[in-house]
KEFIKE-245964 format. One line per field, with one value per atom (N, C-alpha, C): atom name; residue in three letters; x, y, z; residue number from 1. Coordinates in steps of 0.05 Angstrom, whole numbers, plus 5000, padded with zeros to 4 digits. Layout:
a <- c(CA; ...)
r <- c(ALA; ...)
X <- c(X; ...)
Y <- c(Y; ...)
Z <- c(Z; ...)
k <- c(NUM; ...)
***
This chain:
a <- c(N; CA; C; N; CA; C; N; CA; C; N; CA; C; N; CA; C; N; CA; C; N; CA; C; N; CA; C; N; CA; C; N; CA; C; N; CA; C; N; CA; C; N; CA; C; N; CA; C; N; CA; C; N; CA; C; N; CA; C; N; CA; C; N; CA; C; N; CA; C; N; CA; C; N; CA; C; N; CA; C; N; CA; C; N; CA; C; N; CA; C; N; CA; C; N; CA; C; N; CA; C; N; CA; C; N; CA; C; N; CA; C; N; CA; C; N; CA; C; N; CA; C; N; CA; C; N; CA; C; N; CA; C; N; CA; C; N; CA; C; N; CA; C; N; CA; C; N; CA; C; N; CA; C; N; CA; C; N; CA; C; N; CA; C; N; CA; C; N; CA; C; N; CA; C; N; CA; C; N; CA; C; N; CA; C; N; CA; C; N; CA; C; N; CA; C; N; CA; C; N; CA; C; N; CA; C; N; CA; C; N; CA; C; N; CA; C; N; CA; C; N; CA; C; N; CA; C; N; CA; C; N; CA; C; N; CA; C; N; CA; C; N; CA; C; N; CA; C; N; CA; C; N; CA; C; N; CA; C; N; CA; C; N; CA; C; N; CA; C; N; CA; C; N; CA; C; N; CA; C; N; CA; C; N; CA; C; N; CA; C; N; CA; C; N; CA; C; N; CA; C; N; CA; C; N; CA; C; N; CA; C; N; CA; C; N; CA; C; N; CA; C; N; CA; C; N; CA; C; N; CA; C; N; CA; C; N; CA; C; N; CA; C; N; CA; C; N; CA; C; N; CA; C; N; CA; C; N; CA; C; N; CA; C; N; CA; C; N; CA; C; N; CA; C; N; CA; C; N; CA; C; N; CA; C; N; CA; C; N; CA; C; N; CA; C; N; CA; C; N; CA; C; N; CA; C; N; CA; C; N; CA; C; N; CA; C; N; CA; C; N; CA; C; N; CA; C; N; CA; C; N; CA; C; N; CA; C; N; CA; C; N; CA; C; N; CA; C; N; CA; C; N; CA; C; N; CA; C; N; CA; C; N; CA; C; N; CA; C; N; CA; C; N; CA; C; N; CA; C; N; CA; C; N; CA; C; N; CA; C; N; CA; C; N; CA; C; N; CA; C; N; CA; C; N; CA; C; N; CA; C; N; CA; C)
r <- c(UNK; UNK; UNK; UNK; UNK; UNK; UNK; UNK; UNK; UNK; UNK; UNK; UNK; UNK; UNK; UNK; UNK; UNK; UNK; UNK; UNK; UNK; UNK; UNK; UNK; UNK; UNK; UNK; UNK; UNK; UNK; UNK; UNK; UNK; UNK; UNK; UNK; UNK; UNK; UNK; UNK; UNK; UNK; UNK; UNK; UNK; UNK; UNK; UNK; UNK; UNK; UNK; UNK; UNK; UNK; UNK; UNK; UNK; UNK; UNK; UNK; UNK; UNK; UNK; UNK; UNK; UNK; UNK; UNK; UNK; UNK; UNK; UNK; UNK; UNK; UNK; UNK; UNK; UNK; UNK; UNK; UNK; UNK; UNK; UNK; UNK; UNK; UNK; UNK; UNK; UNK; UNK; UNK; UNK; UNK; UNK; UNK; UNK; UNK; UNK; UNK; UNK; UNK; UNK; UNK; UNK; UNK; UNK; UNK; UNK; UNK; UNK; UNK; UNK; UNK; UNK; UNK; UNK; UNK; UNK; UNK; UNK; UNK; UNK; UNK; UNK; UNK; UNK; UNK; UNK; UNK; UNK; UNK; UNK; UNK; UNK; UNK; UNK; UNK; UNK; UNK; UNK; UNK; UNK; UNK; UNK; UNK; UNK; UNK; UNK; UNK; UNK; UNK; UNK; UNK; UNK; UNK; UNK; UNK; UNK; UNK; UNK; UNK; UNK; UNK; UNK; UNK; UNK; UNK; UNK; UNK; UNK; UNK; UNK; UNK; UNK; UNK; UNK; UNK; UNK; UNK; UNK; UNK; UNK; UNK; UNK; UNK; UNK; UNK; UNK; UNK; UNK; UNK; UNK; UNK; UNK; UNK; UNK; UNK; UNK; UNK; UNK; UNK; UNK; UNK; UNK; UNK; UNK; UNK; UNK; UNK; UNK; UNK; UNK; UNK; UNK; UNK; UNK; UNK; UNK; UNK; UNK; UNK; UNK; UNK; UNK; UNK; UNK; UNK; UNK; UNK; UNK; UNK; UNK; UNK; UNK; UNK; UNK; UNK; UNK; UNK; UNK; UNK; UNK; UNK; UNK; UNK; UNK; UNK; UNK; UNK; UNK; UNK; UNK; UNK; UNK; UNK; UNK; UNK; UNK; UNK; UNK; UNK; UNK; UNK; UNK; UNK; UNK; UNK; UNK; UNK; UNK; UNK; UNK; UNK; UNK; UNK; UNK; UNK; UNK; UNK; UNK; UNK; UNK; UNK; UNK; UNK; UNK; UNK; UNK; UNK; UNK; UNK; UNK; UNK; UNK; UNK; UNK; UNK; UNK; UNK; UNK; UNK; UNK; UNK; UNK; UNK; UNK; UNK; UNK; UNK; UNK; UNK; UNK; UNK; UNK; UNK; UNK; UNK; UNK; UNK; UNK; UNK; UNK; UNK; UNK; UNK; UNK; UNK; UNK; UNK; UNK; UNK; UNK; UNK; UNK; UNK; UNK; UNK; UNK; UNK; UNK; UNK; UNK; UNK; UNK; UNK; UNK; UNK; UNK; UNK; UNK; UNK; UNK; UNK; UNK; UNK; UNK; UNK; UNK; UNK; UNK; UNK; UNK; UNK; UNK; UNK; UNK; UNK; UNK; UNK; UNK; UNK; UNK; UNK; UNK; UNK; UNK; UNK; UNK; UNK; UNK; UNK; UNK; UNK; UNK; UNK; UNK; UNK; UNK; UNK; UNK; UNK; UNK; UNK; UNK; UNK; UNK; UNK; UNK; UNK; UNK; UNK; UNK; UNK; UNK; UNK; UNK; UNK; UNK; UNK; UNK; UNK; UNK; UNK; UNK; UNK; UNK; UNK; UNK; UNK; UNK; UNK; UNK; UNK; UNK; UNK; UNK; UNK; UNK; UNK; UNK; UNK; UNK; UNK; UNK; UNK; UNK; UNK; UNK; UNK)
X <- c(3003; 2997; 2969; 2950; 2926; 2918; 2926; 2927; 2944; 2974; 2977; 2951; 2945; 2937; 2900; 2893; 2875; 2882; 2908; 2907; 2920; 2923; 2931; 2907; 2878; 2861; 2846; 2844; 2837; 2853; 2878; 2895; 2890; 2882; 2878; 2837; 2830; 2799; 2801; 2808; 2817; 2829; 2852; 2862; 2842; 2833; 2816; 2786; 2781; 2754; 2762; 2781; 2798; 2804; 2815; 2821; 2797; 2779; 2745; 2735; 2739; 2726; 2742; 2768; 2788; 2766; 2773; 2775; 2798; 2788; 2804; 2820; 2850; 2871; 2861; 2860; 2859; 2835; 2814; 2786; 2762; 2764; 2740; 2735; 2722; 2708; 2722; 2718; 2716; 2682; 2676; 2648; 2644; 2626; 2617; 2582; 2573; 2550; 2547; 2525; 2518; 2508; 2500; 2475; 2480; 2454; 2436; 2415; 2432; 2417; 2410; 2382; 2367; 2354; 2354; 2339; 2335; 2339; 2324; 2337; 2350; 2370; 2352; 2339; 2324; 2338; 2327; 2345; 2320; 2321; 2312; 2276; 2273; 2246; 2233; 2255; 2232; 2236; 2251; 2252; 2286; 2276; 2294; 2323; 2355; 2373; 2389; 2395; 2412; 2442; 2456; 2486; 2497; 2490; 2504; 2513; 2541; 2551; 2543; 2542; 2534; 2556; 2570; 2578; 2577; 2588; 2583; 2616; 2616; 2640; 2643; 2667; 2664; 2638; 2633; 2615; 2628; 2616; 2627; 2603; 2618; 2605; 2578; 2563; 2537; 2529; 2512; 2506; 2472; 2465; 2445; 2418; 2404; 2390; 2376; 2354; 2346; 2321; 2311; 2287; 2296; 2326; 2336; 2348; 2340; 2338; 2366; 2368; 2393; 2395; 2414; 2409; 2445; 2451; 2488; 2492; 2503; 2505; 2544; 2540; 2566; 2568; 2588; 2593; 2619; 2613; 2631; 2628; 2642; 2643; 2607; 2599; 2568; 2561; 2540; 2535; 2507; 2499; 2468; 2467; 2491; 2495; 2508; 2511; 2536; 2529; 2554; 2552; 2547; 2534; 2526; 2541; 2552; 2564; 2553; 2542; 2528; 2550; 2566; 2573; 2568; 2571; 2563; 2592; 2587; 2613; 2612; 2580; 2575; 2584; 2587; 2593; 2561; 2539; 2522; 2504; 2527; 2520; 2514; 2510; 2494; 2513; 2521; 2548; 2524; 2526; 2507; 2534; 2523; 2538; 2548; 2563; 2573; 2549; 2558; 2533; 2537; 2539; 2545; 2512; 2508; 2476; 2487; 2481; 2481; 2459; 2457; 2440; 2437; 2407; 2406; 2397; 2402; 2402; 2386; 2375; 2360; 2364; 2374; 2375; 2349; 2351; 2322; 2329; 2352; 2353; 2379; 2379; 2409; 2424; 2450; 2472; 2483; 2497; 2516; 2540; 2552; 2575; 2589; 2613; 2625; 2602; 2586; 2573; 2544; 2543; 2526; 2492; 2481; 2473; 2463; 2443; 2436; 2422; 2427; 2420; 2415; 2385; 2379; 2370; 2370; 2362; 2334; 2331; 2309; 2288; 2292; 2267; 2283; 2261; 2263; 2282; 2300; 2330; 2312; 2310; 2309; 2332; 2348; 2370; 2364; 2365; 2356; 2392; 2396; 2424; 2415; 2425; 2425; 2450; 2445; 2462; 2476; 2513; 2531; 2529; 2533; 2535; 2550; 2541; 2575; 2583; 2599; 2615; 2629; 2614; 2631; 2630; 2665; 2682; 2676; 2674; 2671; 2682; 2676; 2697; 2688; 2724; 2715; 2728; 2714; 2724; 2748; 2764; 2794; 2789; 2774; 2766; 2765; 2742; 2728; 2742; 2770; 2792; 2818; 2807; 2829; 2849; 2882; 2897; 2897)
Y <- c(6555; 6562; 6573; 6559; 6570; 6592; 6597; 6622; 6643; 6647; 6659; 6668; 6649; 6659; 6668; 6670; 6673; 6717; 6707; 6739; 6756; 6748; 6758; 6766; 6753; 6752; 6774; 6777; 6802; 6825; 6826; 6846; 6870; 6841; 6853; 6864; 6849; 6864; 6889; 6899; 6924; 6936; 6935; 6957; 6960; 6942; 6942; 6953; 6957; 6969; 7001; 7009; 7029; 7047; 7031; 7040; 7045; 7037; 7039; 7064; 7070; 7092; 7119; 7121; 7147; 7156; 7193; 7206; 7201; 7205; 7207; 7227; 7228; 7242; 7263; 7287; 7315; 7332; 7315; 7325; 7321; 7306; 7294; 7273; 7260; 7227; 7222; 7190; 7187; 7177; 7184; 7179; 7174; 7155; 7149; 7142; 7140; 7135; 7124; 7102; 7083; 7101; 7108; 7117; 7098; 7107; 7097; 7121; 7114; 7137; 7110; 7118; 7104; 7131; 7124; 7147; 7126; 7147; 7135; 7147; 7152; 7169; 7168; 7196; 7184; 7205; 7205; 7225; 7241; 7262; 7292; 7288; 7262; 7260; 7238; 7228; 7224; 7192; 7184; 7152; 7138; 7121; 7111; 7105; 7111; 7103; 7088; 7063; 7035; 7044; 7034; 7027; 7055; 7067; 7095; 7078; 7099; 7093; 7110; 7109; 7121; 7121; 7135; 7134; 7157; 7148; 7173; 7165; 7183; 7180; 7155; 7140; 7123; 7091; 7095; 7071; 7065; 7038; 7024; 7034; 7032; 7045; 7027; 7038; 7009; 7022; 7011; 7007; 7013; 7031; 7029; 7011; 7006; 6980; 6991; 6975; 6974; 6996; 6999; 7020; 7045; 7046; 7069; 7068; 7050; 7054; 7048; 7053; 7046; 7054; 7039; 7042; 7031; 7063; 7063; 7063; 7048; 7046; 7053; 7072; 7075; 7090; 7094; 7106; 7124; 7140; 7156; 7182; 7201; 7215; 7237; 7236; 7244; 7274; 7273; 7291; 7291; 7309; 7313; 7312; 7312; 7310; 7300; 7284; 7270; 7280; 7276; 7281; 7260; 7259; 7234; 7239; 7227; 7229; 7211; 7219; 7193; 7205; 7173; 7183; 7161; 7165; 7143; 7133; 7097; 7098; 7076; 7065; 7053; 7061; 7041; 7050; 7038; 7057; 7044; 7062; 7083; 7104; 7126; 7130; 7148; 7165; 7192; 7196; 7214; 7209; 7228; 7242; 7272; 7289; 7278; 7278; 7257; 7298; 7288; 7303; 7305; 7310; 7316; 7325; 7304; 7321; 7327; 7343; 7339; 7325; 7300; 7292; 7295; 7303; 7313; 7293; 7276; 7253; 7263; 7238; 7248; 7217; 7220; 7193; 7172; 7149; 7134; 7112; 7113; 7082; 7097; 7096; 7108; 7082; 7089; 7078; 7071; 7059; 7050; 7053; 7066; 7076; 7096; 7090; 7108; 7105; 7083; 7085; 7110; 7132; 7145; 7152; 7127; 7127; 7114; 7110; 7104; 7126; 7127; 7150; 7147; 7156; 7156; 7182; 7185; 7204; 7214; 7240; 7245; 7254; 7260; 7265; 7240; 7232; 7222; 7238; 7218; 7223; 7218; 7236; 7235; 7249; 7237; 7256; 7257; 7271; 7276; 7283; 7262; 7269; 7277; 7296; 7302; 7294; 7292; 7279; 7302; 7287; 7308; 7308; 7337; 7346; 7333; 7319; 7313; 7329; 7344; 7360; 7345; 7347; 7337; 7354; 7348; 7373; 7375; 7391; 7394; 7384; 7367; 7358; 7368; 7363; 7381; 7364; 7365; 7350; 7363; 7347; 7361; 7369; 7357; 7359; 7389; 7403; 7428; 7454; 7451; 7461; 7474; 7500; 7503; 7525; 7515; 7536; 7566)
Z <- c(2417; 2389; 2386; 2403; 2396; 2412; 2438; 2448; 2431; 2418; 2404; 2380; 2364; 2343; 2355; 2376; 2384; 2389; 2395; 2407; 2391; 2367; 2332; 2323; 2320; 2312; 2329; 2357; 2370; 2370; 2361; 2355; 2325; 2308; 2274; 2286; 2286; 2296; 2302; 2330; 2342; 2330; 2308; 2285; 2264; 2253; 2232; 2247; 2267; 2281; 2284; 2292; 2293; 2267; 2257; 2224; 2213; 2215; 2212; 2223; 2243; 2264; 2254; 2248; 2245; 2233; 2233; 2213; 2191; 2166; 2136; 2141; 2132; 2146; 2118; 2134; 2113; 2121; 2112; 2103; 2119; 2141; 2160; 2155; 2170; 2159; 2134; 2136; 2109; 2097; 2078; 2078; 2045; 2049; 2012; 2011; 1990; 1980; 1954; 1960; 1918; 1912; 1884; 1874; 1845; 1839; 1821; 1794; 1773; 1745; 1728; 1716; 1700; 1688; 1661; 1643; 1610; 1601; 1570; 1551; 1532; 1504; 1479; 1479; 1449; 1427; 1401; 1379; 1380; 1358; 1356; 1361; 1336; 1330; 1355; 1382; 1396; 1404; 1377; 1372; 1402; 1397; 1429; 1416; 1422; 1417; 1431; 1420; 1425; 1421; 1437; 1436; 1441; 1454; 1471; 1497; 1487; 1519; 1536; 1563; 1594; 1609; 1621; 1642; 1660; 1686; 1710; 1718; 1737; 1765; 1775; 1782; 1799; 1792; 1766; 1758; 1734; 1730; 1700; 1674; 1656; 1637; 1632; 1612; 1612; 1581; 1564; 1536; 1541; 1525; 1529; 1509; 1521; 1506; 1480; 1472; 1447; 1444; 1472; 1476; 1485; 1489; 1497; 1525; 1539; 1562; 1582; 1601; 1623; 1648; 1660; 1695; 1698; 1704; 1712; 1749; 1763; 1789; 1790; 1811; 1824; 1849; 1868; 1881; 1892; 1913; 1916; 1936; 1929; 1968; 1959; 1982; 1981; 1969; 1954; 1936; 1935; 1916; 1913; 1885; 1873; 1845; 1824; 1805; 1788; 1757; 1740; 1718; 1706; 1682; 1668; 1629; 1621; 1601; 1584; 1555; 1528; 1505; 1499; 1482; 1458; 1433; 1412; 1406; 1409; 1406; 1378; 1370; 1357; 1327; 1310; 1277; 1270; 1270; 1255; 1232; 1222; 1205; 1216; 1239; 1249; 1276; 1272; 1303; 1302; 1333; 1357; 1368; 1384; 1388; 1418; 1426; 1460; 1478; 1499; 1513; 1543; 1565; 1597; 1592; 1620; 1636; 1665; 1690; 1718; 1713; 1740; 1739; 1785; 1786; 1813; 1828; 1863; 1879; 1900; 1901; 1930; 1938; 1974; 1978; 1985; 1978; 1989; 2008; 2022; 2037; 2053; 2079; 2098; 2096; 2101; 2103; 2133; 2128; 2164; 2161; 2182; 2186; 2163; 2152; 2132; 2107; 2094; 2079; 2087; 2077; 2086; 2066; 2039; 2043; 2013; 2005; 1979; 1966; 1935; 1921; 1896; 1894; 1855; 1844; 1817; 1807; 1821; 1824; 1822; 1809; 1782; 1760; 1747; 1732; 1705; 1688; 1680; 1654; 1630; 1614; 1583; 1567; 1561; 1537; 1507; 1505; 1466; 1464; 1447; 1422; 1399; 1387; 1362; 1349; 1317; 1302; 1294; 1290; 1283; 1244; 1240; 1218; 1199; 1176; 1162; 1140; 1139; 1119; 1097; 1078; 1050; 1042; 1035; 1023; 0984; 0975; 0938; 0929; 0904; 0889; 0865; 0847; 0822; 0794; 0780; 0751; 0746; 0735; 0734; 0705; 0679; 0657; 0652; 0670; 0670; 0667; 0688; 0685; 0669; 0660; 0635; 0647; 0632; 0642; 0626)
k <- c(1; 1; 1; 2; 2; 2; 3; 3; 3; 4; 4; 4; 5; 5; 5; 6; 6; 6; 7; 7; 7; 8; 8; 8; 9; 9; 9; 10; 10; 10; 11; 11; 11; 12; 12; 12; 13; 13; 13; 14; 14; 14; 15; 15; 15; 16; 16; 16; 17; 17; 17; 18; 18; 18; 19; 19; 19; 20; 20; 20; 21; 21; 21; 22; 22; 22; 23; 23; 23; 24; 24; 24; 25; 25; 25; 26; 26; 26; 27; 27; 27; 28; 28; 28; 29; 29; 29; 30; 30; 30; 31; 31; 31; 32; 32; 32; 33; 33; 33; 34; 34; 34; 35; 35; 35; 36; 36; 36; 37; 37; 37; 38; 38; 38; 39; 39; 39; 40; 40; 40; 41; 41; 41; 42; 42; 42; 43; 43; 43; 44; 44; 44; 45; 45; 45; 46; 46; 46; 47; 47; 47; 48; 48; 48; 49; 49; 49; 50; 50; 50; 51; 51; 51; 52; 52; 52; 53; 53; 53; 54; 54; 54; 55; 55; 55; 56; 56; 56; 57; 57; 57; 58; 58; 58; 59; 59; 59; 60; 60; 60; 61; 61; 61; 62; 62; 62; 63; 63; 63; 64; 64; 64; 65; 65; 65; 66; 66; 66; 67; 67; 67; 68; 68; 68; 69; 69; 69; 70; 70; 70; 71; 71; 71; 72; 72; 72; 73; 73; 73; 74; 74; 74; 75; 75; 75; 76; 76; 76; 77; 77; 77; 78; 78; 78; 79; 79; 79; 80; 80; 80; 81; 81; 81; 82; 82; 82; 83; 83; 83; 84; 84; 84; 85; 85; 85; 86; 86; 86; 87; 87; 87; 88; 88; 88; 89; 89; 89; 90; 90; 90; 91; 91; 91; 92; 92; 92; 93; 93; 93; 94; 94; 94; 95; 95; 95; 96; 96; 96; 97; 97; 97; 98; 98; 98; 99; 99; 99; 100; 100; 100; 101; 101; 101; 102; 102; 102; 103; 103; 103; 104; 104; 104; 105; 105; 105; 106; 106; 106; 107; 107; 107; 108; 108; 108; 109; 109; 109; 110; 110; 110; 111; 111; 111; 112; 112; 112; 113; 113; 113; 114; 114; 114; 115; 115; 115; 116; 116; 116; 117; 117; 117; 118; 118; 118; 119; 119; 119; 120; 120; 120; 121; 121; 121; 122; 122; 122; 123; 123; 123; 124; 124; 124; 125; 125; 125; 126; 126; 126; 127; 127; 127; 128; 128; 128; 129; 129; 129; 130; 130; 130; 131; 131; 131; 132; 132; 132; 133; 133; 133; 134; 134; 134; 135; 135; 135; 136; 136; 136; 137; 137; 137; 138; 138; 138; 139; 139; 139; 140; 140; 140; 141; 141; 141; 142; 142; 142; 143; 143; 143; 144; 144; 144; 145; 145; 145; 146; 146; 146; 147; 147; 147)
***
């Protein structure tokens, strides 16, 4: 019994070391990388905006804080670049226009094996939202009205 399960346990190793080593059937390697966006969301005049959502590719969304600020982590197949999406999802009188930045990576830390490497923004993220327009429609005294 214990020689069996001794030579189960060297059997799954060697597939799973294997399975590890292939190329990704299609495309070459398989290969991924973390990265890391931190920036700031302010409005027109400058001032910092709370409760925007953030998200990228392959990361969970995140809220941004009270000074504006945020730091979205995710990963995925290696790039020099990700999109970053703010959208307002808050009711607090105020709709900001939702927004796409590229945001550009440079890596700072290598990776091992299929992980190929760690990656953050490289300038400073500042987004300016501007506020959406609101259209109120005319209204009219029905009084005023003669046939």
């Amino acid at each position: 019994m214990r020689l069996r399960f001794l030579l189960y346990a060297v059997c799954l190793a060697g597939v799973m070391m294997t399975a590890c080593n292939k190329p990704y059937d299609g495309e070459g390697e398989l290969e991924f990388i973390w990265f890391e966006v931190s920036g700031k969301v302010v409005d027109m005049a400058g001032a910092p905006v709370k409760g925007i959502t953030v998200m990228a590719e392959s990361a969970e969304s995140v809220l941004t804080a009270s000074d504006g600020s945020f730091t979205v982590n995710g990963g995925g197949k290696p790039t020099d670049k990700t999109a970053v999406n703010f959208v307002d999802r808050e009711d607090d009188g105020k709709n900001y226009v939702s927004r796409t930045v590229t945001v550009d990576l440079v890596k700072y830390k290598d990776g091992h094996g299929w992980n190929k490497g760690y990656y953050r923004n490289r300038n400073e993220v500042v987004v300016t939202l501007t506020e959406e327009a609101v259209i109120t429609p005319p209204t009219f005294d029905s009084g005023s009205l003669q046939e």
